[in-house]
C-alpha positions as CSV (number, residue, x, y, z in Angstrom):
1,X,15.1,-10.5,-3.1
2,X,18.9,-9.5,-3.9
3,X,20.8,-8.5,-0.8
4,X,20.5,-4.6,-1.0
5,X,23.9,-2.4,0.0
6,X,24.1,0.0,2.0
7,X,24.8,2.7,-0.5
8,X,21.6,2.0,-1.9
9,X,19.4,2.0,1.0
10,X,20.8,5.4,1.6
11,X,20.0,6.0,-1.7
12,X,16.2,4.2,-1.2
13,X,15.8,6.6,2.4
14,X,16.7,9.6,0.3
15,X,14.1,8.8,-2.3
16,X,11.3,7.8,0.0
17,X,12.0,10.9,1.9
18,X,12.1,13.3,-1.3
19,X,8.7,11.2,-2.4
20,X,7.2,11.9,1.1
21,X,8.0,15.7,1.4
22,X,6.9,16.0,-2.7
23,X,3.2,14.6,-1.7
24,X,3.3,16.7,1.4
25,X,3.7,19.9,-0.3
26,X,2.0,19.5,-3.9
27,X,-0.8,16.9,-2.1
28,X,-1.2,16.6,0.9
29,X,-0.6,19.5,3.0
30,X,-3.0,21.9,1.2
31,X,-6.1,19.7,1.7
32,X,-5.1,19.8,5.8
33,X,-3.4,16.2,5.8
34,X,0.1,15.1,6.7
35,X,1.6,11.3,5.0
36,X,3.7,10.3,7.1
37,X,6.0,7.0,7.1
38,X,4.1,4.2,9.1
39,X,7.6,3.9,11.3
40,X,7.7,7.4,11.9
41,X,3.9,6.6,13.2
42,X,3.6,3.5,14.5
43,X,1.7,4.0,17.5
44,X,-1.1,3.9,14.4
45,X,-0.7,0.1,13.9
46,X,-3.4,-1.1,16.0
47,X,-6.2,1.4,14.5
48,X,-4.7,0.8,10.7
49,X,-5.2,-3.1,11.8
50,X,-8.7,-2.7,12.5
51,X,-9.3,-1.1,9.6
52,X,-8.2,-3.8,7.6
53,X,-9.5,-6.2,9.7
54,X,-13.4,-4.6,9.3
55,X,-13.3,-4.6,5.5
56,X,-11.9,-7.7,5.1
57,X,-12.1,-9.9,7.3
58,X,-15.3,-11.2,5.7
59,X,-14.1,-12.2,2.6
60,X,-10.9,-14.1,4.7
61,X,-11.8,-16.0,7.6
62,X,-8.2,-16.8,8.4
63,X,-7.2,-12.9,8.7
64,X,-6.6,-11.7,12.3
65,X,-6.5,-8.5,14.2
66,X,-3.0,-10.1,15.5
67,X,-1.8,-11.0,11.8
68,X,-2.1,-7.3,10.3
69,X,-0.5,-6.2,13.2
70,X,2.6,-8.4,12.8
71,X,2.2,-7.7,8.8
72,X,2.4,-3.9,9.6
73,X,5.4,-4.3,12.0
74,X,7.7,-5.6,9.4
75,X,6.5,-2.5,7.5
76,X,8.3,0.1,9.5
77,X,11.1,0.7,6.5
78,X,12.5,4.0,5.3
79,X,14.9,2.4,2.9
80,X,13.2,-0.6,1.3
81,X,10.0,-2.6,0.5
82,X,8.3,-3.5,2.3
83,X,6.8,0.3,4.1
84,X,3.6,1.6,4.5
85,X,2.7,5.2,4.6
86,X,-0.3,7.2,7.1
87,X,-2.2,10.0,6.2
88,X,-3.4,12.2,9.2
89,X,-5.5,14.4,9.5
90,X,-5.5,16.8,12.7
91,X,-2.5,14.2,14.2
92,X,-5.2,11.0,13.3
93,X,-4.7,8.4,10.8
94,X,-7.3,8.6,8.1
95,X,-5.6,6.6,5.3
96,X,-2.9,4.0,4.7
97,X,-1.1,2.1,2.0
98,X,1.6,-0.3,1.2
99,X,4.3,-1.7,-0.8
100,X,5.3,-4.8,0.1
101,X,6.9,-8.4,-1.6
102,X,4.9,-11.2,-2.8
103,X,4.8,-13.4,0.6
104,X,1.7,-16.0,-0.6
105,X,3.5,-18.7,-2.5
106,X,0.3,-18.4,-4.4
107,X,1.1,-16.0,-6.2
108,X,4.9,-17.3,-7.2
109,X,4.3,-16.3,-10.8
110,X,3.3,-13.1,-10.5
111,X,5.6,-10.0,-9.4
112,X,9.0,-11.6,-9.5
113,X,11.1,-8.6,-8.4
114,X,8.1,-6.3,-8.3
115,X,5.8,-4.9,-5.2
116,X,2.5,-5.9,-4.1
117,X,0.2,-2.8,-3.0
118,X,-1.6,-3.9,0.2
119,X,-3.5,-2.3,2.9
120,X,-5.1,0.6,0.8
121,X,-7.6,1.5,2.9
122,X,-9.2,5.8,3.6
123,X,-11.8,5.9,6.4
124,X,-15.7,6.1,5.6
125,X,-15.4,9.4,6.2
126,X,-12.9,10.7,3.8
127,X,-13.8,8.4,1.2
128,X,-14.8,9.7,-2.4
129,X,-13.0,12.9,-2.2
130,X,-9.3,12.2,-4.0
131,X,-7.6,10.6,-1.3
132,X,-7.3,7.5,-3.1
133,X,-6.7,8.8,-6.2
134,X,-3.7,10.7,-4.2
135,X,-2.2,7.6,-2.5
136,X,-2.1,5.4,-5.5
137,X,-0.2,8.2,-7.0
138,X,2.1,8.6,-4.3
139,X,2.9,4.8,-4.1
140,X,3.2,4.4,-8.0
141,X,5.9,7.5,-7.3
142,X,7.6,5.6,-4.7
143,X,8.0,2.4,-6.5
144,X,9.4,3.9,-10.1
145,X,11.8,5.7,-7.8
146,X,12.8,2.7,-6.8
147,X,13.4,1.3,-9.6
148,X,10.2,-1.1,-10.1
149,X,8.3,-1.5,-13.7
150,X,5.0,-3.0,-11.9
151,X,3.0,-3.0,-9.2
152,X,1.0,-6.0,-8.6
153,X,-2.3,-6.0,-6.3
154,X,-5.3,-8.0,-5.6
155,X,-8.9,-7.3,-4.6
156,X,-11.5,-9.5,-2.8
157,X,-14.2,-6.9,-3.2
158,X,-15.7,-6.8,-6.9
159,X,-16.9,-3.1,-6.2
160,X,-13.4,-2.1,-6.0
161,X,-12.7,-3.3,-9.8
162,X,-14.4,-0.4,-11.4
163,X,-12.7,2.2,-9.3
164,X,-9.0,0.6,-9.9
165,X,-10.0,-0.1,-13.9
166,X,-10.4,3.8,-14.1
167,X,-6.7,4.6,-12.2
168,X,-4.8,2.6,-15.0
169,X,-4.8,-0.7,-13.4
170,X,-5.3,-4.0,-15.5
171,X,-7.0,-6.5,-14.6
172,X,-4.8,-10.1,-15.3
173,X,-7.6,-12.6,-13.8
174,X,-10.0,-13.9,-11.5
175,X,-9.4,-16.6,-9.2
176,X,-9.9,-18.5,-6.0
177,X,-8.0,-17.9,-2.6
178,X,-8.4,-18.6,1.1
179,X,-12.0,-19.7,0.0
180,X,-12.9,-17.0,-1.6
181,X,-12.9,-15.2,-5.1
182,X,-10.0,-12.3,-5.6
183,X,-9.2,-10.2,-8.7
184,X,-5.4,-9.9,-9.6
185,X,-4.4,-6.7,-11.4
186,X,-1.5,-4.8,-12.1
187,X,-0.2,-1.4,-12.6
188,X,2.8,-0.5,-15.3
189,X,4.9,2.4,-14.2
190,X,6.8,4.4,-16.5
């Protein structure tokens, strides 16, 4: 990644803030829910990490409770990639997503100087009523302020494909990892 000044993670804190505040008031706020910056939050890490860890853990056998914690610790940016943002809901966490760089050498010719969206993940609960529709919004917001031109993601689940396939994203292929089968798609921001 090119070493980023400090004028322009000022700049990057000042957008991610505007972003964040935007969502709040047009999105979030009226439906009864609060996105809040995984740092300012981060006594939510443990319960965001079993979420992840529950829905995926069986289609990646090397993925550990421990790991997603560590992978959402070095999420806790307000001026840069990689950050993760919480959704509450009466002060608990009922959503999460991230942008993040490519860090699986795997995936070395994909993304160059682009994010990877990771941990997207609503509770049972809320599921099926526009929170996801709203978070993919927000982070495609916060990554063309930015500056970025793609967003690059991967599913393990199949089901997922059709819901992503109707929110813009294209799919680029199929393939093996970690002993199992993912999808790699991407998103073009304008």
């Amino acid at each position: 990644m090119p070493k980023v000044l400090p004028d322009a993670l000022q700049k990057n804190r000042l957008i991610i803030e505007e972003t964040l505040q935007t969502s709040n008031e047009e999105t979030f706020s009226p439906k009864n829910m609060q996105i809040q910056l995984l740092k300012n939050c981060p006594e939510t890490i443990p319960t965001l990490a079993n979420w992840i860890y529950q829905e995926w853990h069986p289609y990646d056998s090397s993925l550990t409770k421990q790991k997603l914690i560590t992978g959402f610790g070095k999420r806790l940016n307000d001026d840069r990639i990689p950050l993760a943002v919480v959704v509450l809901k009466e002060g608990l966490p009922i959503g999460t997503i991230s942008l993040k760089e490519n860090e699986d050498p795997e995936f070395a010719n994909f993304a160059v100087g682009n994010p990877w969206l990771g941990s997207f993940q609503i509770t049972e609960a809320e599921r099926n009523k526009g929170l996801g529709t709203d978070l993919l919004k927000m982070a495609k917001t916060l990554a063309i302020g930015l500056g970025y031109k793609n967003i690059f993601l991967y599913t393990s689940n199949p089901a997922n494909l059709e819901w992503f396939s109707e929110h813009g994203v294209h799919l680029i292929e199929t393939r093996p990892f970690r002993n199992h089968e993912i999808t790699i798609m991407q998103i073009h921001l304008s």
